[in-house]
N, C-alpha and C positions, 0 to 999 in steps of 0.2 A: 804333539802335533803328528797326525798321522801323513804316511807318505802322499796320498793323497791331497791332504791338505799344502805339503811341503809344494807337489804338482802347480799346484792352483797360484801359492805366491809364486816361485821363481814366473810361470807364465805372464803374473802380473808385473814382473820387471821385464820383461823379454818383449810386451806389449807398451812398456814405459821407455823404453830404449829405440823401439821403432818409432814411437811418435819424435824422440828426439831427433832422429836419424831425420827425418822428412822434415821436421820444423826448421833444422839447424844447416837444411839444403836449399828448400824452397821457401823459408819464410823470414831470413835472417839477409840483411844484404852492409858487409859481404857476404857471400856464402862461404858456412865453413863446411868444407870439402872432406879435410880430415877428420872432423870430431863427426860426421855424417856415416861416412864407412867404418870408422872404430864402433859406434852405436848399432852401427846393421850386424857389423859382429857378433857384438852383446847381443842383438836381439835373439840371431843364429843359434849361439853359444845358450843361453839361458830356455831357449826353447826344446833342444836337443836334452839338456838336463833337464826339466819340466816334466819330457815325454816319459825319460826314463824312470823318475818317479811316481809318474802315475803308474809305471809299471811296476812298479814295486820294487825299484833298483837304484841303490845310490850311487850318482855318476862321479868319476874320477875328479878328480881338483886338477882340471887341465885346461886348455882354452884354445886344445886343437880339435877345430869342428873334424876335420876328417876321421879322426879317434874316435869323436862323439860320435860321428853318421855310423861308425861301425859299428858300435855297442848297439844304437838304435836297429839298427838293418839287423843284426842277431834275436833283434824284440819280433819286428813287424819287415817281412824282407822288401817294402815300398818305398821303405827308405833308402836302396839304392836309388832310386829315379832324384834324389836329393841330393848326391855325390857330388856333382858337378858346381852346386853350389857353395855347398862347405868350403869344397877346392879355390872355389873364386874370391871368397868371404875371408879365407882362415890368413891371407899375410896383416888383415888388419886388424887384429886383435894386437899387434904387440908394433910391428914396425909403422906404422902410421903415425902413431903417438910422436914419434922425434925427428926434430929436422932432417931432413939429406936424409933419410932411409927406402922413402916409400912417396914418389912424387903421382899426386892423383890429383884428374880436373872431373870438368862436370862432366862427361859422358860415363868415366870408371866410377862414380860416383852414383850416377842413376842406375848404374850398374848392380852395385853393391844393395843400393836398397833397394831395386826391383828381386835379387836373390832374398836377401832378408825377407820381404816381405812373402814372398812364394814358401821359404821355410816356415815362417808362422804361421802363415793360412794351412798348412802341410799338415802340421804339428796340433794348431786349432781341432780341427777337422778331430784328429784322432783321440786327442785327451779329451774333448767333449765327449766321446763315443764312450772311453774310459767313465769318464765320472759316471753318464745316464745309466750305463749298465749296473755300474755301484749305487747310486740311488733305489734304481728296479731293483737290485737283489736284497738292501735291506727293508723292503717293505712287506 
């Protein structure tokens, strides 16, 4: 599987995680709050590793976006303008998961997935740009 290919699946979980994040907010009653923000993470998270593979870089086994935004921002420097997200995203990759850690309602919740989702469309945007150029140049 070439890194390009590797790009394309994680994107395709990072885009499976955000529909989770949204279904598991606005289409589940109750709403689950937590499992909503841990999914925008993953979406966050697996999108930043994505990018990095299409650039030809295998990303660390970590699950702090701000780490990740950095490796990214060293690819493409526009991924500063994404900092503030990761920052907002990155306590619910791990504390959210367990009782008494991480108390979130629906506003930090619409929160979370309005971030997520501005990282994916972020990240969308440039790994397409990625692929079309690699298509154009093996033809």
């Amino acid at each position: 599987m070439t890194m390009l290919d590797l790009a394309k699946e994680w994107f395709r979980y990072a885009k499976s995680d955000l529909h989770t994040a949204v279904h598991m907010f606005y289409d589940v009653d109750p709403q689950e709050t937590e499992v909503s923000c841990y999914h925008s993470h993953q979406c966050a998270e697996k999108s930043l590793k994505a990018y990095l593979f299409a650039k030809g870089t295998a990303p660390p086994h970590t699950h702090d976006l701000v780490e990740l935004n950095h490796l990214c921002t060293a690819q493409k420097t526009d991924f500063s303008t994404m900092r503030q997200c990761c920052v907002s995203l990155n306590p619910y990759g791990v504390l959210v998961r367990y009782p008494n850690e991480l108390a979130v309602d629906d506003t930090v919740t619409k929160h979370a997935i309005e971030n997520a989702k501005e990282l994916f469309e972020f990240c969308e945007k440039l790994i397409n740009d990625i692929i079309r150029a690699a298509d154009s140049g093996s033809k």
